[in-house]
C-alpha positions in Angstrom: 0.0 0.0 0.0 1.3 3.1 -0.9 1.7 5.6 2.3 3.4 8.7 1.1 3.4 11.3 -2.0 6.9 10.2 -2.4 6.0 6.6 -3.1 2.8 7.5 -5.5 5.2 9.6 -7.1 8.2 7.1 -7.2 5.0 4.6 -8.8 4.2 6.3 -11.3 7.5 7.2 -12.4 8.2 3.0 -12.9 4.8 2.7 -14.0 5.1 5.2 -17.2 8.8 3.4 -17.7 6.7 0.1 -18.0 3.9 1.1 -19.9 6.1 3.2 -22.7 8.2 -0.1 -22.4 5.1 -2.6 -23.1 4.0 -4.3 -27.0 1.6 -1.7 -28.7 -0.7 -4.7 -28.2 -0.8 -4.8 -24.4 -1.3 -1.6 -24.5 -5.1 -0.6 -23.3 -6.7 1.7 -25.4 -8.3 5.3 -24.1 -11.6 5.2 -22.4 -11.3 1.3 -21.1 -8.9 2.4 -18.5 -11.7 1.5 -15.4 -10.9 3.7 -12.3 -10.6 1.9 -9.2 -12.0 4.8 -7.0 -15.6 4.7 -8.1 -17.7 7.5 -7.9 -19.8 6.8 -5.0 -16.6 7.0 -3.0 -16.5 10.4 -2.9 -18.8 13.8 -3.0 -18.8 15.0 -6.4 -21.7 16.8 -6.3 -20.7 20.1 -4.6 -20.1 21.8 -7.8 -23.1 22.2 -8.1 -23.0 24.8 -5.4 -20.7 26.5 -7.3 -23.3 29.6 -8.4 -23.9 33.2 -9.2 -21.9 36.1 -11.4 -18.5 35.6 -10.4 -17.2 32.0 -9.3 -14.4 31.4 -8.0 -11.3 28.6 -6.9 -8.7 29.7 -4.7 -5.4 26.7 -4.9 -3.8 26.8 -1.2 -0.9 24.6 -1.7 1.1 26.0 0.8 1.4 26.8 4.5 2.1 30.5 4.0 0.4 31.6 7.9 -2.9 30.2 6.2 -2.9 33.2 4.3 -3.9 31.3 1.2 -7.6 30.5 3.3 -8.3 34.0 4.4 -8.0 35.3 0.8 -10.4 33.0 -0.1 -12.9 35.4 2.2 -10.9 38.4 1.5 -11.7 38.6 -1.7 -15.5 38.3 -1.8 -16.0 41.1 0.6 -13.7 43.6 -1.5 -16.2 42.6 -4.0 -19.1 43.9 -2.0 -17.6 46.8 -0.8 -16.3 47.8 -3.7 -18.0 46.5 -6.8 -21.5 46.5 -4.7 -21.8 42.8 -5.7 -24.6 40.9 -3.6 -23.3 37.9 -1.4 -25.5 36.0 -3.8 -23.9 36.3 -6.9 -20.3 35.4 -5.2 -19.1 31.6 -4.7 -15.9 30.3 -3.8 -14.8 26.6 -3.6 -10.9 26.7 -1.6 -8.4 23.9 -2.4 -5.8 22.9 0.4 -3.5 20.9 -1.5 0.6 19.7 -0.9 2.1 21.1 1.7 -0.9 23.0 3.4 -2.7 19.9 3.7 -2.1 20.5 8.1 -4.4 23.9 7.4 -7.0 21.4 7.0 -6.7 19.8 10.8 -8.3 20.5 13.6 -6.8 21.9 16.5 -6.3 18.9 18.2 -4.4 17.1 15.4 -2.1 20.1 15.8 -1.4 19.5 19.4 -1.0 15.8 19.7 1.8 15.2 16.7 3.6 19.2 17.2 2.2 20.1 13.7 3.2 23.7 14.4 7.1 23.3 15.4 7.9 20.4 13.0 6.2 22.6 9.7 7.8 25.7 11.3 4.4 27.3 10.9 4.4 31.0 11.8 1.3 33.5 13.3 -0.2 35.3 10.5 0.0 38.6 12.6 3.1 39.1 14.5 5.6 36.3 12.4 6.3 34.4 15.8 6.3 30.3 15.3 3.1 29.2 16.7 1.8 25.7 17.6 -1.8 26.7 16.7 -3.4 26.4 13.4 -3.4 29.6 11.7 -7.1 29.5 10.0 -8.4 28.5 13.0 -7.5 31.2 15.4 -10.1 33.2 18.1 -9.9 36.1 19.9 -7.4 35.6 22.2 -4.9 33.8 19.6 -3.4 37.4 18.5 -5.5 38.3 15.5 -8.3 41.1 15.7 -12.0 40.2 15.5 -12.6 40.9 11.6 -9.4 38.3 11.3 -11.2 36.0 13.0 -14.0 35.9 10.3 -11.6 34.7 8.0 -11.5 31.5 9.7 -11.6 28.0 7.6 -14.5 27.0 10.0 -16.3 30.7 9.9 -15.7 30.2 5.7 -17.3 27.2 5.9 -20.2 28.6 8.1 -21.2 30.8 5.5 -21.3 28.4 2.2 -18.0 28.4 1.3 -17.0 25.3 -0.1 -13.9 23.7 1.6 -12.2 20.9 -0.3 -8.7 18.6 0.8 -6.3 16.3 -1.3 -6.0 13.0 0.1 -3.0 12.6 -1.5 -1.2 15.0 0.4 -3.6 13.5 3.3 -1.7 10.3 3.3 1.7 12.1 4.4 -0.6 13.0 7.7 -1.8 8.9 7.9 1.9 8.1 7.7 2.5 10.4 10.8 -0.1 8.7 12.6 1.4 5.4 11.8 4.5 6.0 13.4 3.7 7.9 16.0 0.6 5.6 17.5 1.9 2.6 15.7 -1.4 2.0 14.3 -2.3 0.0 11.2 -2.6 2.2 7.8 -6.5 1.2 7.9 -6.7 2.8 11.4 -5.0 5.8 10.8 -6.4 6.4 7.6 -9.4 6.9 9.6 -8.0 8.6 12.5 -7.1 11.4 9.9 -9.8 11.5 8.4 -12.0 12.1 11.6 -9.5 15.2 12.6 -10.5 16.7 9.2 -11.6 20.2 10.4 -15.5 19.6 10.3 -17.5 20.3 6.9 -14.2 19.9 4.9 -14.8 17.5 1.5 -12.3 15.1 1.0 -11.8 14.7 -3.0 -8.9 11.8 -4.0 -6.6 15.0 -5.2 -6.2 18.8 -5.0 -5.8 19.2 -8.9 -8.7 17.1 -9.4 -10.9 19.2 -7.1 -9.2 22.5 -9.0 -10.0 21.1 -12.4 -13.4 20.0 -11.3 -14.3 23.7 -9.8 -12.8 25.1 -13.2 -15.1 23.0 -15.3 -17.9 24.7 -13.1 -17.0 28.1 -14.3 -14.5 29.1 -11.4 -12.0 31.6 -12.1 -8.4 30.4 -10.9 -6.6 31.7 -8.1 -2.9 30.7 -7.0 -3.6 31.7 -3.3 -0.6 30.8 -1.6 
């Protein structure tokens, strides 16, 4: 079973030297290549929330003080503001991808493996290294209160559409392996279950990027 990004990667890398390798007659043709992953394995359907005048997919790939998450608010508002655009007619579907897969996490995840020291993860506001998740900050945590509305839960709260790349989630199963010692079943679940609540697992960040384009979203490299 493949546990990292590393081995995926290292697979396919021997499986396209196979394949290019292989009689033009073993080769499969295109279109009866059956995906394993069938579609009832995962939501699909949120797309279709995906509405209005101006939609929208912000690509959070990296930490970056989970700036990459509050632009995905940031924006919309400026739009309001500025623009006068109705709430309505603004939709946003946010992408946390690679290396900002931990933005994802609950609190709690954070705390019990040190996400924040190992990932060097600094506070949005005042630069420091911080052990707390920096889209999930409160009053309290250093940020003011219109900061705290750009929140990954608070986004959520108000229809955004939150989506995660379990391929980058299988770095955070292998953590949980060796740290608890756990079977990969087990800990697949475990991280799965500290998925900050309301966030849609999809089997890759560029597929839920693509998928959001093909809805009409305008891309955004947010971080």
């Amino acid at each position: 079973m493949l546990t990292t990004r590393r081995q995926f990667v290292d697979s396919i890398t021997l499986g396209a030297t196979a394949f290019a390798a292989m009689p033009a007659a073993l080769v499969v043709p295109p279109g009866e290549f059956t995906n394993p992953l069938s579609q009832d394995a995962w939501d699909t359907r949120w797309p279709e929330r995906l509405g209005g005048k101006v939609r929208t997919v912000f690509d959070v790939p990296e930490i970056e003080s989970g700036y990459g998450v509050w632009r995905a608010t940031i924006w919309a508002r400026q739009y309001e503001q500025v623009l006068g655009v109705p709430a309505r007619d603004l939709s946003t579907a946010l992408v946390i991808r690679h290396n900002a897969i931990i933005l994802a996490m609950q609190q709690g995840f954070w705390d019990r493996y040190g996400i924040g020291t190992a990932n060097r993860v600094t506070h949005p506001v005042s630069g420091e290294p911080t052990s707390r998740n920096p889209v999930l900050l409160r009053a309290g945590d250093g940020v003011s209160a219109p900061q705290v509305g750009l929140a990954l839960d608070r986004f959520i709260a108000a229809g955004g559409i939150a989506l995660a790349c379990d391929l980058a989630l299988q770095d955070l199963v292998a953590l949980i392996q060796r740290t608890d010692n756990v079977p990969e079943a087990q800990a697949k679940d475990e991280a799965r279950k500290w998925l900050v609540p309301g966030v849609i697992l999809q089997p890759s960040g560029v597929f839920a990027v693509l998928r959001a384009q093909q809805a009409g979203a305008l891309y955004i490299r947010a971080s």
